[in-house]
Structures are given as structure tokens and as C-alpha cells.
DOKEZA-159134 format. One record per atom (N, C-alpha, C): x, y, z; residue in one letter. Coordinates in steps of 0.05 Angstrom, whole numbers, plus 5000, padded with zeros to 4 digits. Layout:
BEGIN
XYZA;...
// end
This chain:
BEGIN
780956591809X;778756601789X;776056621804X;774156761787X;771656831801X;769756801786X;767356781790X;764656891771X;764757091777X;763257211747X;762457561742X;759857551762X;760357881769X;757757851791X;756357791775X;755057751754X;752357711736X;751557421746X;754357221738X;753256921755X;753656951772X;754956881793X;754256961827X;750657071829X;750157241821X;748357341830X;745657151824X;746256921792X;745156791785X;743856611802X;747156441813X;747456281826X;746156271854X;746456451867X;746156541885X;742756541895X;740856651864X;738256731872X;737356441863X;737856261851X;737056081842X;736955771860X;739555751872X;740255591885X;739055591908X;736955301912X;735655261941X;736055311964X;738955291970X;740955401992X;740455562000X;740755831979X;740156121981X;738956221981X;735556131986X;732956131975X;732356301997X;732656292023X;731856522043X;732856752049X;735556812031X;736657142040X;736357282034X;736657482046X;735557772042X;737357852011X;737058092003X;738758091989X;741058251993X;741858342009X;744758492014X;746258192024X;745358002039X;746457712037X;747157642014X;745057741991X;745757421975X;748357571965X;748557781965X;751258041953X;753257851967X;752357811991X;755157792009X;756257492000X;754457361994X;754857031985X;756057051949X;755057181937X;757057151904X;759157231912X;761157311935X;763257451933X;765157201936X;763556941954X;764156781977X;764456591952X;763156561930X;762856301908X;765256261892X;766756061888X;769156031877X;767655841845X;768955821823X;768355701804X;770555401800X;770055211798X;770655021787X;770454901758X;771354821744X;769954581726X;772154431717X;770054181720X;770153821722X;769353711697X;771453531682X;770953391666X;769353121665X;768753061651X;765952901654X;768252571672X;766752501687X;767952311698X;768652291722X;771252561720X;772852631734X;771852701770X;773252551786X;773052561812X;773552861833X;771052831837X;771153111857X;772653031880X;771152911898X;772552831919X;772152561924X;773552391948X;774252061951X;772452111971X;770751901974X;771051812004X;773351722028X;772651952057X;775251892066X;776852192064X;776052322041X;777652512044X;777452822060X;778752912075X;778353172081X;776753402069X;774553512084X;772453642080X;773553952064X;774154062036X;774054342037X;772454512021X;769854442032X;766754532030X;765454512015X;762854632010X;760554622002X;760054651964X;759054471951X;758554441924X;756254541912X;755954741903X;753654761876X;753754731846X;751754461844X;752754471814X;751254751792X;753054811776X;752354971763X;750354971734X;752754741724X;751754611698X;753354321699X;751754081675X;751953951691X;750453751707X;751553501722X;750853341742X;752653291754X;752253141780X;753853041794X;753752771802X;754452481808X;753452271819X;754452191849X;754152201869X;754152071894X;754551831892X;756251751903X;756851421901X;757851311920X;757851061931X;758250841947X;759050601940X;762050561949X;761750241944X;761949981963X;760049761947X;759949601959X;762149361971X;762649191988X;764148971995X;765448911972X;764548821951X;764948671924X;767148911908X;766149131912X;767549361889X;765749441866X;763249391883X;761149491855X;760549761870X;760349971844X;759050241856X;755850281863X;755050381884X;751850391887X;751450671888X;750350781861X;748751131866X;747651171888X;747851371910X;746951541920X;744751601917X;745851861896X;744652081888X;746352241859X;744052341855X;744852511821X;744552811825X;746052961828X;745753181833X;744953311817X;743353531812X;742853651777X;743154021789X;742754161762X;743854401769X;742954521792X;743854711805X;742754941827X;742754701854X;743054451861X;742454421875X;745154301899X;745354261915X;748954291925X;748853981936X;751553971947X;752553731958X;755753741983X;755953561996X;757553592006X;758153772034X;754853792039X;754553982064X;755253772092X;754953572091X;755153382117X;757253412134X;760053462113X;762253422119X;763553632139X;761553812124X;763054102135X;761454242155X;758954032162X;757354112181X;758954032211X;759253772203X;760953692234X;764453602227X;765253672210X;768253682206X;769353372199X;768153222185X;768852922186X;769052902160X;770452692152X;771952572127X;768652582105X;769652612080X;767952572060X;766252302066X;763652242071X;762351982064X;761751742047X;761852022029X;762151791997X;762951971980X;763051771954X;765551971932X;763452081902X;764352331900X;762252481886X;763752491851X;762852451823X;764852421803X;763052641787X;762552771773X;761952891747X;761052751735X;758252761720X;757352711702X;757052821682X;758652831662X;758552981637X;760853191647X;761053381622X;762353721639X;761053861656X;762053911676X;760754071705X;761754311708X;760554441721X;762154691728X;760454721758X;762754711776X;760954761807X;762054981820X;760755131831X;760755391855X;761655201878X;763955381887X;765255261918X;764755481934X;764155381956X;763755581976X;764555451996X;768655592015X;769455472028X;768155312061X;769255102069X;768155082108X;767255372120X;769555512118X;770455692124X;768155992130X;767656012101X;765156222089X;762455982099X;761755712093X;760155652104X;758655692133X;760755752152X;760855682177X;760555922188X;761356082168X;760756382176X;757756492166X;757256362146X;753756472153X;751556312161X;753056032177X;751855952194X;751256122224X;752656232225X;753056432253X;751656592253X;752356782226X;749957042223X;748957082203X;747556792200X;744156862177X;742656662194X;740856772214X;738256562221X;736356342188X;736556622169X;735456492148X;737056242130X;739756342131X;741456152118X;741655892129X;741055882156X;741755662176X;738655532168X;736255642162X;733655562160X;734355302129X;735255462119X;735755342094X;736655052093X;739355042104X;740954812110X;739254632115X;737354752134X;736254502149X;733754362130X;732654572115X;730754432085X;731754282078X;734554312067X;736954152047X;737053882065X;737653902089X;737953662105X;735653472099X;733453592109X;731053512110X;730453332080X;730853542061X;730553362034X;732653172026X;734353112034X;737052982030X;736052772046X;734552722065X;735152482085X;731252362079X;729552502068X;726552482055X;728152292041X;729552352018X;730352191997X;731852051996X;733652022018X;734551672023X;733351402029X;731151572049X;728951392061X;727151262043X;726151452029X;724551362003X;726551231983X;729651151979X;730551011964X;731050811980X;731350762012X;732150532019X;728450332009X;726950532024X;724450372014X;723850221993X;723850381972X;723350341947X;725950031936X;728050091951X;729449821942X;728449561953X;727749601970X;727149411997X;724649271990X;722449461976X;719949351981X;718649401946X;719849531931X;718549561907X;720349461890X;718349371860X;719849281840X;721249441829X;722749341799X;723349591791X;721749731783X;720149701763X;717549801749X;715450051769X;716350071794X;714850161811X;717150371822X;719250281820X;722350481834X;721450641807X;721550551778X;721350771761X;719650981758X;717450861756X;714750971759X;714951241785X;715751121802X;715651421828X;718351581822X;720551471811X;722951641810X;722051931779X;720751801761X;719151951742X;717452161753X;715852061772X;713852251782X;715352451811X;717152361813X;718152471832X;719452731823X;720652751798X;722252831787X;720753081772X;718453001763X;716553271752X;716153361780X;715353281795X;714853531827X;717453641833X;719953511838X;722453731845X;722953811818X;723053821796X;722954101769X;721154271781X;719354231796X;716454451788X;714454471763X;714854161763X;712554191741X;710754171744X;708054361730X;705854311738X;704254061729X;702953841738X;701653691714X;698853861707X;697854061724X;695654141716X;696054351698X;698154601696X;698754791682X;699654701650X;700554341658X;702254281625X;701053951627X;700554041599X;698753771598X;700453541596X;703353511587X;705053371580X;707253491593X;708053361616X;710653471631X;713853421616X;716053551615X;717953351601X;720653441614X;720653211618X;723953211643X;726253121618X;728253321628X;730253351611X;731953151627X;731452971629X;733852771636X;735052441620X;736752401611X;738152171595X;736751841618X;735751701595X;735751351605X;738151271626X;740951331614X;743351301627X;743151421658X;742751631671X;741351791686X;739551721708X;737851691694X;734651501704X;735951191714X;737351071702X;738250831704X;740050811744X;741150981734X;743251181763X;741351151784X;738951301787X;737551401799X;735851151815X;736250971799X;733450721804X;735050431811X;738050411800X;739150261819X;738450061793X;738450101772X;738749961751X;740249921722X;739949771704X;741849851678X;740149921659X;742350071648X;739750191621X;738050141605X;739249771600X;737149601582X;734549581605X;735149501626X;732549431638X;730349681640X;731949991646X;730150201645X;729350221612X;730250171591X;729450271566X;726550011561X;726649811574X;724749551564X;722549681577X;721549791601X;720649861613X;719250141603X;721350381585X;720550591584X;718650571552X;719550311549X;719150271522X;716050101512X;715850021536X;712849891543X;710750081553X;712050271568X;710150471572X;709950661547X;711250661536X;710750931506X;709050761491X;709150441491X;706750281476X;704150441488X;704350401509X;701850431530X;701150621518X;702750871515X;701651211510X;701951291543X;703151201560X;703851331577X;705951601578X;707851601564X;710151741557X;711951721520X;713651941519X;713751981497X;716251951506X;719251811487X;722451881489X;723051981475X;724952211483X;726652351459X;729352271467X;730752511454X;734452471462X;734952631487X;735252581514X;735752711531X;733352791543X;731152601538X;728252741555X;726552551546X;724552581565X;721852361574X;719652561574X;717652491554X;714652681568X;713052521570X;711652501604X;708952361607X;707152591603X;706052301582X;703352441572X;700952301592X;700952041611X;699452001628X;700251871650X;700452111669X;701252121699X;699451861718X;697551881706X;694951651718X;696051371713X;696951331698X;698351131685X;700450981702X;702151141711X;704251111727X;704051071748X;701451231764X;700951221793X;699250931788X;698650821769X;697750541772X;699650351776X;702450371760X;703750271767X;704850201798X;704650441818X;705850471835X;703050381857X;700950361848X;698750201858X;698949841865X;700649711836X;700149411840X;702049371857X;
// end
């Protein structure tokens, strides 16, 4: 089974990964993309398990997960579309690190060790890439070990919000009201909390007129607002 070149090609120009190739590359990479889809829940891979390559979600999330001594799960990370996972493994050949599940129905682009490793060799640009992905993958652990370590929650939320309109690409200056399409349940993931405590929280700020809730989305209406939060 394959994508039609139409997605591949989608996939391909969209996805941060792929963001530096030429384009007779990116040809060469839809050929390389295998299709999956994951029922909501349902386990991609274990921790522990044998590496067979590289993940883009398509549609969809993903959650990164860890567990603790006790047997409680600790999020990672939330993967959302176009953006991949599972590169570590197949960088240096070692067992899965943590275990990745579906959130909601997924549908992910595989792209084997195999095909990875091969345009590690011959794409200078592809190899450029990786190393962004690295780079932002390990930015954003650091800023979550931080943020656990030293901020409340009210302040983990506040920056995971504002963090979240800059990787969309939202402008706050082009849109006067930014609005991230993402679920409380989600947000909750992300911040290392439960949903009641993010909704008391999201719910005090919409008093404020800081932000507006819908079903599946948040619009701050004042960004200033927030960065005060992340001030006290």
C-alpha cells in the first residue's frame, strides 16, 4: 500500500523534515513514504522495542510517553500533524526510548531505517534538516524539564499557549486573535496536568478576557495577559 503521488508530494513539501530538498529529492522521498493508520489509542511502538524507522504524522496526533517507578505515564511529547518522531532510534540503532500511542485516528507516513540512512548519505540538505528536528526536539525538553522544576502550573500553561501560536505560525501581529486548534484534554498532556486543573485555569482567564474556549480550540484574545502570567 502507498499514497497517491498527490499525498506524498503533500507530505513531503509540508513536513519540516523535508523542508530543505530540492525538488527532484522530494520526488525521490514520496516514493520512500509508506502509509499507516492507527486507531485512536492504539500503540505504535513499546519502549524497548526494535527501531523500524521514522514517523510522520499525517492526521491526527501522537503522544510520547514515559513511565514512571510507580506505573504512572509521564507525556513527553504530543506530536501534531506534519511533524515526525522516532528519529533517535534509527539514528544510532538502539531500542525505542519511550512508547509512542495515537491520539485519536492517525494516519502516519513511514519512512524505513533503511531509506532514512540512505538520504542521510546523499542529501547534505536532508542531513541539515535532521539536525533542526534534533535541535528542536531537545529546545523542548529543556524548556519542559524547566518549566516543571521551576514554574507553577499557571505559568507551564501560560508559555505552553504561547508557545504553541509561534510553532503554528501564528502571527499575533497579522491576527488579532490567534486560535489554536487544540482540545483541554491535549493541553492537559502537554503541561503535565489534569484536565480539571487546566479547564479552572482556562476558565479564569476567559473571565479575564484573556482568551475565548470553543470545542477543540482556544483564541487568545490577550497575549499581554499571559506574558504577565509568565512574569509573576
Amino acid at each position: 500500500m502507498r499514497f497517491s503521488q498527490e499525498q506524498g508530494l503533500n507530505i513531503a513539501r509540508q513536513a519540516p523534515l523535508f523542508a530543505d530538498l530540492r525538488p527532484d529529492q522530494i520526488d525521490h522521498v514520496t516514493r520512500m513514504l509508506r502509509p499507516r493508520a492507527v486507531a485512536d489509542d492504539q500503540l505504535i511502538f513499546l519502549k524497548g522495542d526494535a527501531c523500524d524507522g521514522v514517523y510522520v504524522v499525517v492526521e491526527g496526533r501522537v503522544r510520547i510517553v514515559a513511565q514512571t517507578s510507580d506505573g504512572k505515564e509521564v507525556v513527553l511529547n504530543l506530536i501534531r500533524p506534519m511533524d515526525c518522531f522516532g528519529e533517535l532510534a534509527v539514528l544510532d540503532g538502539s531500542p525505542r526510548t519511550a512508547s509512542a500511542y495515537a491520539q485519536g485516528e492517525t494516519v502516519l507516513a513511514v519512512i524505513s531505517g533503511y531509506d532514512f540512512h540512505e538520504l542521510l548519505r546523499n542529501s547534505p540538505d536532508f542531513s541539515l534538516g535532521v539536525l533542526r528536528t534534533l535541535s528542536a526536539r531537545f529546545r523542548l525538553l529543556n524548556e519542559m524539564l524547566e518549566a516543571t522544576m521551576l514554574h507553577s502550573l499557571s505559568q507551564r500553561l501560560a508559555h505552553t499557549l504561547l508557545s504553541l501560536v509561534t510553532k503554528d505560525g501564528i502571527s499575533t501581529k497579522n491576527s488579532a486573535h490567534p486560535v489554536l486548534s487544540i482540545s483541554q484534554s491535549d493541553l492537559a498532556l502537554l503541561v503535565g496536568a489534569s484536565r480539571v486543573s487546566v479547564n479552572k485555569h482556562l476558565q479564569v482567564w476567559k473571565s479575564d478576557g484573556a482568551l475565548d474556549i470553543g470545542r477543540g480550540a482556544i483564541t487568545i484574545i490577550d497575549t499581554e495577559h499571559l506574558l504577565n502570567v509568565l512574569r509573576t
